[in-house]
Backbone as CSV, one residue per row, in Angstrom:
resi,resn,N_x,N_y,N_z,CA_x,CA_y,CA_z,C_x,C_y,C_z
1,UNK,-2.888,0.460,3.254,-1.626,1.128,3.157,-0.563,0.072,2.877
2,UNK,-0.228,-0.045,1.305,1.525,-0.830,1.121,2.612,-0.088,1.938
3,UNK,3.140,-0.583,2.888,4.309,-0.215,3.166,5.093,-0.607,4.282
4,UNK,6.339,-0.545,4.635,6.755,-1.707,5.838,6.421,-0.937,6.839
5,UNK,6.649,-1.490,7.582,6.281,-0.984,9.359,7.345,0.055,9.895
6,UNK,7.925,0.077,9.472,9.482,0.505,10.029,9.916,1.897,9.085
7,UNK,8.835,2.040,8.042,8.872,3.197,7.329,8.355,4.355,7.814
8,UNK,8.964,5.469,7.422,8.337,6.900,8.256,7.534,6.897,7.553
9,UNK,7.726,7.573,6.110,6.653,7.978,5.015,5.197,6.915,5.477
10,UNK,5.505,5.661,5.057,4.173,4.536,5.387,3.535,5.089,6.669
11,UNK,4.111,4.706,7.736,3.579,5.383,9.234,2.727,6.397,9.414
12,UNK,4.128,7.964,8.797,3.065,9.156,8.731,1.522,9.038,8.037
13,UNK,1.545,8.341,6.454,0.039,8.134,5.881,-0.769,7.077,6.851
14,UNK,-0.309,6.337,7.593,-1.254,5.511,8.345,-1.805,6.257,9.440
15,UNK,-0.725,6.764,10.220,-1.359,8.313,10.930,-2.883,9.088,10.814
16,UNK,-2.427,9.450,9.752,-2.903,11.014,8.996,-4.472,10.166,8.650
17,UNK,-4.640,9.057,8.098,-5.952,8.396,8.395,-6.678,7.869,9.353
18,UNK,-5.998,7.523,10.312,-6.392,7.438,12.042,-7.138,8.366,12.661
19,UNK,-6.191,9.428,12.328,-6.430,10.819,12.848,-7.730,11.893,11.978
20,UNK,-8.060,11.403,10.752,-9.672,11.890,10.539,-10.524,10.548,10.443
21,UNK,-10.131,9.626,11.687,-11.379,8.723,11.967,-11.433,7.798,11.140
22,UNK,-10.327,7.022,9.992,-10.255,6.076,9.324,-9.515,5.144,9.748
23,UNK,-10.273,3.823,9.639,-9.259,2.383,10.231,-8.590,2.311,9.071
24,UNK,-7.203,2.091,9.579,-6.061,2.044,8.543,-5.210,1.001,8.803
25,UNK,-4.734,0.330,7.815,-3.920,-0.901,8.628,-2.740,-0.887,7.260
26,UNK,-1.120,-1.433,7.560,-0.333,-1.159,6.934,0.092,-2.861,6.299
27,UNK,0.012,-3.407,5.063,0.806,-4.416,4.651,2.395,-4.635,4.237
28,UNK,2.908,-5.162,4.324,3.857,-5.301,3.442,3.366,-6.042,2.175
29,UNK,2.735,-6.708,2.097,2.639,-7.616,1.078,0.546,-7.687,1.283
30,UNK,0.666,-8.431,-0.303,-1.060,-8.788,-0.415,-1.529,-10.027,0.666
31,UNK,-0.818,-10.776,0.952,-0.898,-12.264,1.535,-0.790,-11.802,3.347
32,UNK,-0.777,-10.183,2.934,-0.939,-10.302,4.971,-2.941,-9.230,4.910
33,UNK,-3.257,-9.020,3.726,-4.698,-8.732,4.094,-5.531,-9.261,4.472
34,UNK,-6.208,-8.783,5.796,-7.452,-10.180,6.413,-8.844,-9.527,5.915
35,UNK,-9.521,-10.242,5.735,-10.594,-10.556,5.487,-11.313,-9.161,6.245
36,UNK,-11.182,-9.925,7.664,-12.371,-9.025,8.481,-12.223,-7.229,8.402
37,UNK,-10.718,-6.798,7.882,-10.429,-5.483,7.833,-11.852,-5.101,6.339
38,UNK,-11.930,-5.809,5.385,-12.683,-5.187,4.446,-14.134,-6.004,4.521
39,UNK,-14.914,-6.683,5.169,-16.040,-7.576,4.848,-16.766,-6.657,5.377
40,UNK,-18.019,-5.904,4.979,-19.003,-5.070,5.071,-18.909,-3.695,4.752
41,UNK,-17.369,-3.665,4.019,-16.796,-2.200,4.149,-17.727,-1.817,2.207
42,UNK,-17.973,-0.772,1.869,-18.449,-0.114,0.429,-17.273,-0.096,-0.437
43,UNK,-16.164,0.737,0.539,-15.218,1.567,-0.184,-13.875,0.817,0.707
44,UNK,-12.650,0.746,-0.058,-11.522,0.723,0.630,-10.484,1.134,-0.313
45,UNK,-9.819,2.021,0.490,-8.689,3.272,-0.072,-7.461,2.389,0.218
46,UNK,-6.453,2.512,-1.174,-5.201,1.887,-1.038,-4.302,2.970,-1.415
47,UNK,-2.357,3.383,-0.534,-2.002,4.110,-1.233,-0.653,3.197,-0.721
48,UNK,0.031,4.105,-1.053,1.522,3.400,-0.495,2.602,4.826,-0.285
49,UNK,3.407,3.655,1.128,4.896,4.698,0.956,5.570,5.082,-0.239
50,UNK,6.124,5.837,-0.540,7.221,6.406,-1.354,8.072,5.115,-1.837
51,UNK,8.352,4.362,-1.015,9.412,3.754,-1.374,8.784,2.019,-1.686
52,UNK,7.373,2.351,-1.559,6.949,0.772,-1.651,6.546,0.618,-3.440
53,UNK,7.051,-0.541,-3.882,7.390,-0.892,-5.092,5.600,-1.018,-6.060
54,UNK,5.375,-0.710,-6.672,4.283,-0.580,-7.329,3.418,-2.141,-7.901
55,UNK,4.406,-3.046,-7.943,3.849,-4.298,-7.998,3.475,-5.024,-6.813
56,UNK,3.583,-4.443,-5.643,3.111,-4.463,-4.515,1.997,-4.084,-4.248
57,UNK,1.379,-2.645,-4.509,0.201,-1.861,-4.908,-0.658,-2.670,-5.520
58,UNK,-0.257,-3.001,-6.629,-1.234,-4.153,-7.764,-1.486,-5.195,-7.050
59,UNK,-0.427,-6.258,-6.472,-0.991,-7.282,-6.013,-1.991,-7.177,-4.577
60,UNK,-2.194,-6.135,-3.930,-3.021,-5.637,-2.622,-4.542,-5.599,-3.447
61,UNK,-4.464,-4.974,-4.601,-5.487,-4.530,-5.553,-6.432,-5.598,-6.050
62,UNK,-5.446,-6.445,-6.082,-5.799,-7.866,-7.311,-6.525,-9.055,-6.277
63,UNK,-5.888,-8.616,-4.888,-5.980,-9.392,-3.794,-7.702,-9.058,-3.657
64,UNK,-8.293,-7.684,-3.443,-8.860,-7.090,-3.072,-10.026,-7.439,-3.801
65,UNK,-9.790,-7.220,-5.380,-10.667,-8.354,-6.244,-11.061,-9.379,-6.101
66,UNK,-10.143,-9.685,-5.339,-10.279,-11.749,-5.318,-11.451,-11.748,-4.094
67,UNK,-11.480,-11.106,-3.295,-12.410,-10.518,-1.867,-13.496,-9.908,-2.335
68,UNK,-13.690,-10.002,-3.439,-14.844,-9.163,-4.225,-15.506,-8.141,-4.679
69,UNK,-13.469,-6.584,-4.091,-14.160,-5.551,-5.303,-14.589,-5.813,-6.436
70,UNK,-15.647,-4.992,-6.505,-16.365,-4.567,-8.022,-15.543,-3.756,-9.124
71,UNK,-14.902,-2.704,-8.485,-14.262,-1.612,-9.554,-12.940,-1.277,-8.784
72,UNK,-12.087,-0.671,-9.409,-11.414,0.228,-8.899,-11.581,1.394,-9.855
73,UNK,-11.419,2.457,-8.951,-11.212,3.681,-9.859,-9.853,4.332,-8.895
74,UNK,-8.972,4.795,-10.088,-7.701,5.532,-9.460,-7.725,6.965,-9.378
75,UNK,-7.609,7.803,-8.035,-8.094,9.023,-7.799,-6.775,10.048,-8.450
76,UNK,-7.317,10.811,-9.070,-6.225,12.069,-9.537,-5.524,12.373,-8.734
77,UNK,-3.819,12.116,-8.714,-2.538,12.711,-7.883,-1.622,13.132,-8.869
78,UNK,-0.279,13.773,-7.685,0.976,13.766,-8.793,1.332,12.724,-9.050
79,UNK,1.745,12.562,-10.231,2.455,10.785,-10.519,3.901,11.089,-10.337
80,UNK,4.442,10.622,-9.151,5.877,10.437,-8.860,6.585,9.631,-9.482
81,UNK,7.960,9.852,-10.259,8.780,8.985,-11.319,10.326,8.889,-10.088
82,UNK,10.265,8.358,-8.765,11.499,8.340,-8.365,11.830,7.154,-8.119
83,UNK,13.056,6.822,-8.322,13.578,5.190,-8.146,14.743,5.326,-7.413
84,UNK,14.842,4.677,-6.444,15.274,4.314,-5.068,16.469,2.953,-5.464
85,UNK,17.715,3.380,-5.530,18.422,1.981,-6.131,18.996,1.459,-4.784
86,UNK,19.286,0.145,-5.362,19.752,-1.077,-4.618,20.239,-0.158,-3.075
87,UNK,20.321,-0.572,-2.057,22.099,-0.570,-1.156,23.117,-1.066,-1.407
88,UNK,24.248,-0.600,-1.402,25.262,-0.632,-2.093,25.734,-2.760,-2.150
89,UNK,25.206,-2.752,-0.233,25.506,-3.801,0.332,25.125,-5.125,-0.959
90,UNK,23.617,-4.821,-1.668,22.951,-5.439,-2.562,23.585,-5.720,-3.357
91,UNK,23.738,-4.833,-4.024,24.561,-4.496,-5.512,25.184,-5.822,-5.952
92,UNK,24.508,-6.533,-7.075,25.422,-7.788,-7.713,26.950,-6.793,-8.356
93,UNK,28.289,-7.855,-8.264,29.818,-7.027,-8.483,29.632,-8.363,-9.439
94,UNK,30.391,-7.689,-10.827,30.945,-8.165,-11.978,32.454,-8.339,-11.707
């Protein structure tokens, strides 16, 4: 699961896999996946919060490769097109 800790959306999906008997663990980033969560595992399911950035997704993926998936295959969903801008606080001023 990409997504921060402090996120509902992330949380609720980490939940919702707990709860039909799947170890689920939440990253922010590829560089916090350990080892021992995937070493003997067949299969490991990646999704992300709503709001977690998609090059985030990839690098968990790429990580996951490097650990020695074989394939990925991407399972049929809705493909969500929503973009979440800056906080205002962010915002570079011209």
């Amino acid at each position: 699961m990409v997504g921060s800790p402090n996120g509902s959306n992330s949380n609720r999906l980490r939940e919702v896999a707990q709860n039909q008997g799947v170890a689920a663990y939440m990253v922010d980033n590829a560089a916090e996946l350990k080892a021992d969560w995937i070493t003997g595992k067949r299969r490991v399911g990646v999704t992300a919060g709503a709001s977690a950035p998609e090059v985030l997704v990839q690098q968990v993926i790429d990580r996951l490769k490097q650990r020695g998936a074989e394939r990925v295959t991407q399972l049929e969903g809705i493909e969500e097109r929503v973009v979440f801008p800056l906080p205002k606080a962010l915002v570079p001023t011209a």
